[in-house]
N, C-alpha and C positions, 0 to 999 in steps of 0.2 A: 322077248329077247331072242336073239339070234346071233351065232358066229358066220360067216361064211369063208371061202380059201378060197383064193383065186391067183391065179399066175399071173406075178410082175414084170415077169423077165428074165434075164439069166445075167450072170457076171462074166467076166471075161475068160476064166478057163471052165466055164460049161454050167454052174452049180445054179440051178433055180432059185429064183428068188420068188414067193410068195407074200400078199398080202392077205392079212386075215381081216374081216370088214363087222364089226358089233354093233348092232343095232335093237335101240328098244321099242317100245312098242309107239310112240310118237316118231317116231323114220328119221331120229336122230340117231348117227352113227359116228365111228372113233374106225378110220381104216391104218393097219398098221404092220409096217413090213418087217422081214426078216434079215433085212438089209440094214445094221444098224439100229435092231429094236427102234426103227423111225417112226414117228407119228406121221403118216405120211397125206393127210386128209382129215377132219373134223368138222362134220355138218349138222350145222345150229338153229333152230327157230327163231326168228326173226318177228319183229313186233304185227306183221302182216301174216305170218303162218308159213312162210316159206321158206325155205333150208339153204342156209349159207354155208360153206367152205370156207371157216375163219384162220385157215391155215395157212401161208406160203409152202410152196416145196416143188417139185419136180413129178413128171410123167414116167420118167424111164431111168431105168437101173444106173445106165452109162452117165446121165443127168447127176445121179446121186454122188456118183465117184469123180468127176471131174469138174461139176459146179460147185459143188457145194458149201453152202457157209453155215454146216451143222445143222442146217433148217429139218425140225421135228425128230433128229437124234437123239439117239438116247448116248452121254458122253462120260467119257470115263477110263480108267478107273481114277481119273483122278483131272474134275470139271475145272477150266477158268483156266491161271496162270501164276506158273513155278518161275520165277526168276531169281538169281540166277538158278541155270536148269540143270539143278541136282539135289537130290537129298543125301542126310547122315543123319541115318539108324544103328544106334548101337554102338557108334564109334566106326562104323561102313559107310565108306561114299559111298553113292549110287549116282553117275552120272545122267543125264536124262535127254533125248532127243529135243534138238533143236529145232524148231517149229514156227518161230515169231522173232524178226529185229533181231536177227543173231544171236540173241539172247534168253530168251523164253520157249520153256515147253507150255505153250498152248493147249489143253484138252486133250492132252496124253498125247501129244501129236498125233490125235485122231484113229486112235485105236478100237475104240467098241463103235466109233461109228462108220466104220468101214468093216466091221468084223458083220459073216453072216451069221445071226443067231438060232439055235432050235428053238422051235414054237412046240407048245403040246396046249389044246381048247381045253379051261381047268373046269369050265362052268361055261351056260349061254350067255353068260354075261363078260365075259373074261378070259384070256389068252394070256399065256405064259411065257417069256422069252429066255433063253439062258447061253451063258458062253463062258466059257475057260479061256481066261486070259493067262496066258505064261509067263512064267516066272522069266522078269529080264526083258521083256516085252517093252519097248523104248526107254528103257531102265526100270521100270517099274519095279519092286522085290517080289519074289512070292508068288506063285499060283495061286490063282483070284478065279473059285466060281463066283458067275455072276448070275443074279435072276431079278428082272424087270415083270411086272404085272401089270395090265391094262385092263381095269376092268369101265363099263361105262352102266351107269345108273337107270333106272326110267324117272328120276326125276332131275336127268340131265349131270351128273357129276361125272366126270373122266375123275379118276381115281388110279394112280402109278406109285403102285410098294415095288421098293427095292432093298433086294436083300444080297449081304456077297462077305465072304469069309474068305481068307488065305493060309498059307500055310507057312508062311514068313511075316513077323511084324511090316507094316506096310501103309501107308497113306491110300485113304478109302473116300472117296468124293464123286458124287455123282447126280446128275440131272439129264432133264430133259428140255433141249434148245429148240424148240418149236418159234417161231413168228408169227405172231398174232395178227390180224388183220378185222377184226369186229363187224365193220363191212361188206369182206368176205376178200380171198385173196386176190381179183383184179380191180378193187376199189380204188384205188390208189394211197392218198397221204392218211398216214394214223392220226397226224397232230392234233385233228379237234377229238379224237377220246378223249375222254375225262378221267383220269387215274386219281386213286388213292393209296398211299403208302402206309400201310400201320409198322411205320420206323421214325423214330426219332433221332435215329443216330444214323451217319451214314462210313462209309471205307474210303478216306481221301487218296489219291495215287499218285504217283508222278509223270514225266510227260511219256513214258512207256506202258502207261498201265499198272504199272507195279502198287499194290499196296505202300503208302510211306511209314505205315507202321498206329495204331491206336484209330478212332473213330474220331468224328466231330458231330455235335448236334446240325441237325438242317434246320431248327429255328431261323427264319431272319435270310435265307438262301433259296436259290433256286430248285434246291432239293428236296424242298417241305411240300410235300404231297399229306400232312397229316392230315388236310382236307383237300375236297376234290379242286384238282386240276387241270385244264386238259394239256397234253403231253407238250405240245407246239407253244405254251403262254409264256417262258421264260425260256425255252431249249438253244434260242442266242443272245443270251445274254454275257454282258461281259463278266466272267468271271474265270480265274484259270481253273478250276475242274474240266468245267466245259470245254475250254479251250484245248488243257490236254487232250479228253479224249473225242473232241468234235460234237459234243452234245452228250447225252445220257448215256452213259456207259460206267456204272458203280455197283460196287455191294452197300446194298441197304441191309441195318441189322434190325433184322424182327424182332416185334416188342415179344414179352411174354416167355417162358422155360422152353428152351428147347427140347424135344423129344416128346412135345406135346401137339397134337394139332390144332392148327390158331389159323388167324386170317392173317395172311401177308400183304394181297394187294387185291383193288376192286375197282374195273375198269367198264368203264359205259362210251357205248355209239349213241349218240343220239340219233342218229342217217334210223339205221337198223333197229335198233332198240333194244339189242344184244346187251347186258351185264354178263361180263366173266368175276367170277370171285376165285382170289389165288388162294389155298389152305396150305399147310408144309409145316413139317415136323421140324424140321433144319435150324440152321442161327440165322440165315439169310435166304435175301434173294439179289439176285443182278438182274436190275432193270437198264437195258440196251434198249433204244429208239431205232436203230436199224442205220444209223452212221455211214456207216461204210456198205451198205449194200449199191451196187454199184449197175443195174440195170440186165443185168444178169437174165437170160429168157427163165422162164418158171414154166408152171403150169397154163397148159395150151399155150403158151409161148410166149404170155403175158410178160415186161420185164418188170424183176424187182426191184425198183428204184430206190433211192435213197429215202429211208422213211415211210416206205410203205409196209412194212411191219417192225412190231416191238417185242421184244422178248423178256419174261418176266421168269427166269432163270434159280430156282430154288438150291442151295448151296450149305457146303463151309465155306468160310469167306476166301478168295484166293491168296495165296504165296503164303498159306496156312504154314508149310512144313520152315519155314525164316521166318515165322510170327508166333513165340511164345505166348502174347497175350493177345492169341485169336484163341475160339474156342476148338481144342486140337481135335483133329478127325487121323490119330495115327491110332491103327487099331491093332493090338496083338495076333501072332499066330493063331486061329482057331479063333477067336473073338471076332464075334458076328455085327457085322454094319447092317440096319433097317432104318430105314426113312419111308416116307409117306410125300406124295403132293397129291393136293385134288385142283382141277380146274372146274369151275362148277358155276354153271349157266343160266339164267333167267333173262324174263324181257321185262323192262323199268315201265312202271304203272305206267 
């Protein structure tokens, strides 16, 4: 195992941005910048023996700050979507920056992924990311250190603890929105993956996105991935989920106790022969098809078209802080938030 540091670039009033690049002893690596705790690169063995880049994302600094659609960020302090965009804590509003449809704070309106983070190497296998977000911070309450861990396995697991306390009661939510590509980021369409959802219930919305309040089973629906699927076999189908949000864009809620590590979701290339298996400590995940990605240049200048990556989004469910009978993520002053996800890799016999 080995870390390496190398320079990504610089931001626009001067501040380096570094990537740190972890590789195990099979020259699978996890590179990851400082720019947004981003996964900014993930190169995978492939059923042939050769190393794929199952990530979407960008080459350069200025790319991350003016394309981006969160690809491989780390997002927070508070993942998904608040509508209407305010919380009360305490008997305090906290109104909250606008960000989506007039109405929605989206992913903190983009605050740790545009924030640069401190790195310190914890281990050859693992890199440390941390940032103080301030109190007030697109409303957000509370001074929130944060700290992300990326560590990557030799028997292929990416593994991301995150840990974050404040000093104000406060809404604590956080992930990592990478774009998946199994084929490797210029393959193009994800549709023939095969996905599995270990959810039986899913987060119905309305035609904004918004949570409408309680789950429904995906028995008998286009959403039942409780056996495999692949992403494209039902994604137009008539039905208004899809319609609102253009295809797959839901929180699924993982079977099993939250606060325990379980499998959420497990997804195969046949092209490639790449299996990713999702693990997470969380209530959920949001599985996003890539909808709205809109041809946007990427790496080496590739564009990311609609559908050429999926993101499988580990979570509290959104519009948590207007949904009593979600499972809450408002954590006390001094009361510690840790979650776990692993992305974790093999090639299918």
């Amino acid at each position: 195992m080995s870390v390496e540091r190398q320079s990504f670039g610089f931001m626009p009033d001067g501040t380096e941005i570094f990537k740190y690049i972890i590789t195990n002893a099979s020259e699978c690596s996890a590179h990851v910048l400082t720019l947004g705790a981003t996964l900014q690169a993930l190169f995978m063995k492939d059923k042939d023996g050769g190393l794929r880049d199952v990530t979407l994302g960008f080459d350069t600094v200025e790319d991350y700050l003016t394309r981006s659609d969160y690809q491989g960020a780390t997002v927070g302090p508070y993942c998904n979507r608040i509508s209407p965009a305010e919380l009360t804590i305490n008997g305090t509003s906290y109104p909250l920056t606008v960000n989506e449809r007039g109405i929605t704070c989206l992913h903190a309106a983009g605050e740790c992924n545009l924030a640069v983070w401190k790195a310190i190497v914890v281990d050859a296998d693992c890199v440390e990311f941390s940032y103080l977000s301030p109190d007030g911070q697109n409303g957000f309450p509370g001074n929130k250190e944060i700290t992300v861990q990326y560590r990557l396995t030799e028997d292929d697991r990416l593994q991301i603890r995150y840990k974050a306390t404040a000093d104000k009661d406060t809404y604590l939510n956080f992930t990592n929105h990478s774009y998946f590509n199994l084929n490797g980021y210029a393959a193009g369409s994800i549709l023939s993956h095969s996905m599995t959802l270990f959810a039986d219930e899913y987060t119905p919305v309305d035609a904004n996105s918004i949570p409408t309040g309680g789950n429904l089973p995906v028995a008998g629906t286009p959403f039942d991935f409780t056996s495999a699927h692949s992403i494209g076999e039902r994604i137009e189908a008539e039905h208004e989920q899809l319609r609102f949000t253009g295809g797959y864009d839901h929180n699924f809620c993982v079977r099993g106790e939250p606060g325990a590590l379980r499998p959420a979701a497990e997804v195969l290339s046949k092209e490639s022969g790449i299996v990713m298996r999702v693990e997470t400590t969380l209530p959920g995940v949001q599985f996003y098809a890539g909808n709205f990605l809109s041809g946007i240049p990427g790496k080496a200048g590739v564009p990311m078209d609609k559908r050429t990556g999926f993101c499988l989004e580990t979570q509290y469910y959104p519009d948590t802080p207007h949904r009593p009978e979600f499972p809450s993520c408002l954590f006390k002053a001094g009361e510690a938030y840790e979650s776990e996800t692993v992305y974790a890799f093999s090639v299918a016999d």
